[in-house]
N, C-alpha and C positions, 0 to 999 in steps of 0.2 A: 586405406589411408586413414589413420588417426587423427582428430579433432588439433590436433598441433601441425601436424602435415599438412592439413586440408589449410588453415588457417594462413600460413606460412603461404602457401600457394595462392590463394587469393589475395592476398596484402600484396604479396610481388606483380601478378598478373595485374589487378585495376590499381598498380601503383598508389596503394592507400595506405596511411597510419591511424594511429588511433586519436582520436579528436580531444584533446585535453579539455575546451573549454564543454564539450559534452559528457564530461566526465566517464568515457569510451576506456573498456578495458575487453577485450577478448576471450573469452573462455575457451580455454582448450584441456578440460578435463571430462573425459570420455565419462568416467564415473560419477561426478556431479551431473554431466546433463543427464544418464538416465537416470537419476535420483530425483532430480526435478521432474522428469516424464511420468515417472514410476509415481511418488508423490501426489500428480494431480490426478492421478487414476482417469486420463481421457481414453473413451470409448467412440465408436464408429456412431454415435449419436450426437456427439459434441461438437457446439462450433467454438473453435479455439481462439480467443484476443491477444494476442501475442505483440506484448508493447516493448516497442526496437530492438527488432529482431536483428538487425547490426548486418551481419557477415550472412547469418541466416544458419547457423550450425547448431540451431536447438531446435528453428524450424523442420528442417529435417526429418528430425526427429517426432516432430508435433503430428503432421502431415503423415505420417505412415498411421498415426491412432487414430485420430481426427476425421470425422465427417469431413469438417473445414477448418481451416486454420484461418483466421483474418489475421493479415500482421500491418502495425501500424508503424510507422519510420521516420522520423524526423532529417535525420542528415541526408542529403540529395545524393551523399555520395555513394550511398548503398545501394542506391534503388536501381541503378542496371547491374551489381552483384546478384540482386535477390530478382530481378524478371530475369536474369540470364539463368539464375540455376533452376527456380522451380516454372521455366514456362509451361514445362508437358503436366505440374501437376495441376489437374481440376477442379482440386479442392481449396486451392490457394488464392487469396485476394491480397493486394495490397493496397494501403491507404500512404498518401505522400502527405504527413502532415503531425502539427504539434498535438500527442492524444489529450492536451488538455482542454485544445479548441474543435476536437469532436466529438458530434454528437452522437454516444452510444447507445443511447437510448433506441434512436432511429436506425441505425447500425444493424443493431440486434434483431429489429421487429422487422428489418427487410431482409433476411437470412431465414426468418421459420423454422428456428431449430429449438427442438425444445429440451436441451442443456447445452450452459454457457457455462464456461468456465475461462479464466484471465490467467496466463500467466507473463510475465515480466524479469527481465535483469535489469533494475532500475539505478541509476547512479543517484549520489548521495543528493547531488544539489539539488535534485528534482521528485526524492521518495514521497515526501510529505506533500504536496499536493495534489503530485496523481495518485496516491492512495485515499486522502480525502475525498479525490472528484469520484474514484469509483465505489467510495462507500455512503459520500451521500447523495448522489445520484440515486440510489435504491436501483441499481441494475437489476434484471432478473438475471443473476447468476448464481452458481451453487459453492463456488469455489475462488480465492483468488491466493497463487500460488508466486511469490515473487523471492528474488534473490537481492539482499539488499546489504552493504556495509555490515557489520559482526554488532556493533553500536547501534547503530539504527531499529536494527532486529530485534534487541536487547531490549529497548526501548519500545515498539511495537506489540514485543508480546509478555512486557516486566506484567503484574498484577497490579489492580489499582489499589493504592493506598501504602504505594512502596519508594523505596529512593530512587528505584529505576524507571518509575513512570513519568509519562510528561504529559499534556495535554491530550498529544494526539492517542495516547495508551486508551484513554476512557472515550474516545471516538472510536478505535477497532474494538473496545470489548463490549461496546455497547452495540456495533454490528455483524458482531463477528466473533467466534470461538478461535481464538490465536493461539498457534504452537509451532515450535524448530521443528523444521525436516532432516534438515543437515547445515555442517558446519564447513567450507569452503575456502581452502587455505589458501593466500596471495599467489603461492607458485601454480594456481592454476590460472594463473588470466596472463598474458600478452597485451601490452606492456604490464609488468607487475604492480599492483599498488600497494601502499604503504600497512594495510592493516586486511586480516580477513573479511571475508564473508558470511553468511548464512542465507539459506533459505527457507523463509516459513511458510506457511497457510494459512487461512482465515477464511473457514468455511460460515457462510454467510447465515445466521441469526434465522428464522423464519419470523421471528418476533423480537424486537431489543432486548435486551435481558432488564431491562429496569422499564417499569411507567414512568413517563415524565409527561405533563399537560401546556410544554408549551418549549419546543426541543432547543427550540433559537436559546431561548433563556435559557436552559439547561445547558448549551454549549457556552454561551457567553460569560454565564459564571465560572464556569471551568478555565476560560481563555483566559480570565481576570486572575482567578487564584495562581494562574502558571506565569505570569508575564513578569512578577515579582516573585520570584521563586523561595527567596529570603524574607520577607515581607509574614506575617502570620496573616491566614486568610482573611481574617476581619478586616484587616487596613489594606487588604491589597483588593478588597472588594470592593472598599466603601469612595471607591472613584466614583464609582457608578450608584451603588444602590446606598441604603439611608442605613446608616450604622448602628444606629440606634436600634431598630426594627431587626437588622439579620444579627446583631445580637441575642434581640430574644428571642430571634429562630432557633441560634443556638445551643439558647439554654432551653429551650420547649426538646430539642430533640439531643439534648444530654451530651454534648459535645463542648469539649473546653474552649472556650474563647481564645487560647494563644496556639491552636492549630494551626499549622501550614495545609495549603492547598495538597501538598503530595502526601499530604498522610490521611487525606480521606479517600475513601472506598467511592466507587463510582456509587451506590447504594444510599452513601450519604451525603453526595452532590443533588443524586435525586431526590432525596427527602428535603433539603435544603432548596431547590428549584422550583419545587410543587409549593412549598409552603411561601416561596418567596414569589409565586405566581397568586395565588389565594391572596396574599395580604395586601399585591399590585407596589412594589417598594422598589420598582425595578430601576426607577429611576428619580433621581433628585428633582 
């Protein structure tokens, strides 16, 4: 039975559709989920975080590589799908809950496993925060492997200092080394949505790629320069910090004063951060 058959089956048997306001779409492309398996490279050492596993048609899959698979599930209505199919496996935990309001930290440390790795099918409306919680959480993980909108991914792994970056761009590249795995066209999900997918990676930093001596402010300028995206960073900054002063931040580190936020380098947010932590201008 194919990941469409299978799928098909289960939707009929617990009489279930797919949850629009959870932005619920079904994969049933045999080829994508081993590209996503294959991709996270899990071994029989790995406990796997597996965020809404849905139908459970990747978990499957997780669970044959997998030490352990922990899957985390928000809709209640999965949850006797996913204890009916994998009760006999041992390796299998489930959490019944929002993964924004658990604690992984604590998760992790009571497993003893020493490689973690995340993977995820995340719907659009909810990418950007569960990617945020598990990169600044600092999980001990080695890998976070997710499938996200073809836009969003776009945007995850653009380079800083480009049209395609956004805020959260210099949050993954600052914890993480991002790249495409694959690219995951509509006709593979049940019900179909409106635009592709992709799936990337973001193998986890052991170290940020930039210093920064005070990361709040490093992020907060970042948040500032993005919220006005049309704005040149000096005015979309000087909400908060004294314009005068990140001026001649700018001119000390040779940067034109009618720059936008997106056309700096995470490189020269941190140079700009550190020098605007030194001079204490952070706020009016």
């Amino acid at each position: 039975m194919n990941s469409y058959q299978e799928t098909m089956y289960l939707l009929k048997k617990y009489h279930l559709t797919a949850n629009k306001k959870l932005g619920q779409n079904f994969l049933i492309d045999d080829e994508a989920i081993a590209g996503i398996v294959t991709a996270a490279q899990i071994t029989k050492e790995d406990l796997v975080i597996e965020i809404g596993p849905g139908l459970g048609t990747l978990t499957q899959y997780l669970l044959e590589k997998a030490k352990k698979v922990l899957a985390i599930e928000l809709d209640t209505r999965m949850i006797s799908v996913l204890q009916d199919r994998f009760q006999l496996y041992s390796n299998f935990t489930l959490i019944e809950q929002d993964v924004l309001q658990v604690n992984l930290q604590k998760v992790i440390e009571q497993e003893h496993c020493s490689s973690v790795k995340i993977v995820a099918n995340l719907p659009y409306y909810i990418t950007t925060p569960i990617v945020m919680k598990l990169l600044e959480e600092k999980l001990p993980v080695t890998s976070i492997t997710i499938m996200v909108q073809k836009e969003v991914a776009q945007r995850l792994t653009a380079k800083t200092g480009t049209r395609l970056a956004g805020s959260i761009t210099y949050a993954v590249d600052y914890y993480s080394e991002a790249k495409t795995v694959l690219t995951v066209p509509s006709k593979s999900f049940i019900p179909e949505p409106k635009v592709d997918s992709q799936v990337i990676q973001l193998e986890i930093r052991k170290s940020p790629c930039v210093k920064v001596k005070d990361e709040k402010l490093f992020f907060e300028i970042i948040q500032l320069a993005f919220m006005q995206r049309r704005k040149t960073f000096l005015n979309a900054v000087s909400q908060k910090m004294e314009k005068q002063a990140m001026q001649k931040i700018l001119q000390n580190l040779h940067i034109p004063e009618n720059i936008r936020g997106e056309n700096l380098t995470i490189e020269q947010f941190a140079e700009i951060a550190n020098q605007t932590f030194e001079k204490n201008i952070a706020s009016k």
